[in-house]
ZAMARGU-4260 file (C-alpha; in steps of 0.2 Angstrom, whole numbers, plus 5000, padded with zeros to 4 digits):
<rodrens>
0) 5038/5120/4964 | 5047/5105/4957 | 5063/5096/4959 | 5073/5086/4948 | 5088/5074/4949
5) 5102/5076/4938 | 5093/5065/4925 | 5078/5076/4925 | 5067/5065/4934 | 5053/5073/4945
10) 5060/5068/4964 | 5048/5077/4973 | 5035/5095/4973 | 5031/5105/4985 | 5015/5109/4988
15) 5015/5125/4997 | 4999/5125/5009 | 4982/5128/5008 | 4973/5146/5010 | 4966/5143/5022
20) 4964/5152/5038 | 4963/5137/5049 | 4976/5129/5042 | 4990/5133/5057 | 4973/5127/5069
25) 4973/5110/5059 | 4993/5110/5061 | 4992/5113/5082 | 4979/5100/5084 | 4989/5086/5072
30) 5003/5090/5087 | 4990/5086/5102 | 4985/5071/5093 | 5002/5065/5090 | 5007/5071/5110
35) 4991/5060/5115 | 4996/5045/5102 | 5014/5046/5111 | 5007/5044/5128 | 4998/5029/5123
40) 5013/5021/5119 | 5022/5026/5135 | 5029/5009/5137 | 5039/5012/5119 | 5057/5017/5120
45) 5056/5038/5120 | 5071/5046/5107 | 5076/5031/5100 | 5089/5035/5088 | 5087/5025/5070
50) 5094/5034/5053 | 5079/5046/5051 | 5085/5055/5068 | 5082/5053/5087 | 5062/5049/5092
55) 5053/5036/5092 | 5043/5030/5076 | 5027/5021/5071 | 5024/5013/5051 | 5008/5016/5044
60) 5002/5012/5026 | 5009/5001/5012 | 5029/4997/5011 | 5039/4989/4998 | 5058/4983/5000
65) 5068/4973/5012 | 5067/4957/5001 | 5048/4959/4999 | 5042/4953/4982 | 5026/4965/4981
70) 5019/4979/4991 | 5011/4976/5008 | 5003/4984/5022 | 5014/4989/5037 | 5008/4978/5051
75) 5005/4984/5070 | 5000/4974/5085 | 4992/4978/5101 | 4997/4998/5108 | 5005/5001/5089
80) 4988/4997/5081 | 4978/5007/5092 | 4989/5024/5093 | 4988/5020/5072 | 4971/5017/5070
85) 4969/5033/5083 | 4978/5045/5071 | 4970/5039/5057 | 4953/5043/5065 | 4957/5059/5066
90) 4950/5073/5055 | 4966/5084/5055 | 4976/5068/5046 | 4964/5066/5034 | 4963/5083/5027
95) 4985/5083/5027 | 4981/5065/5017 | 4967/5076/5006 | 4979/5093/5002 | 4993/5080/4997
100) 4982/5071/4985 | 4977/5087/4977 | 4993/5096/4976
</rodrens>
């Protein structure tokens, strides 16, 4: 499905979800990764309330805005690098990251 602002610009598509009969599997074990990723990073503020709700938050990939002139990498130091580079790792990221690409 496809949505479109009120000038007919293509704002976002849902991709539905794989069929594929592990899919809810990969789903639970993204949450257990994300639980272990949180109690890394115990010493972080928990339900830290910011615009996008209450709970805490880490950046990850490429950002553009806030007076930047080009795009750059998020960066993370110390615990935040790790609990990134940890979710990154992890095979049930990577195939969200792969269905997104494709749909």
């Amino acid at each position: 499905m496809h949505i479109f602002n009120r000038e007919g610009q293509l704002i976002a598509i849902l991709g539905g979800r794989p069929e594929d009969k592990s899919w809810q599997g990969v789903q639970r074990e993204a949450q257990v990764h994300f639980q272990e990723a949180q109690n890394r990073l115990s010493r972080l503020k928990k339900g830290t309330i910011h615009r996008h709700g209450k709970f805490s938050t880490l950046s990850s990939g490429v950002s553009h805005g806030g007076g930047q002139i080009h795009p750059m990498n998020f960066q993370n130091r110390g615990r935040r690098a790790e609990a990134v580079a940890y979710l990154n790792s992890q095979q049930c990221f990577k195939r969200f990251a792969s269905f997104g690409s494709c749909a």
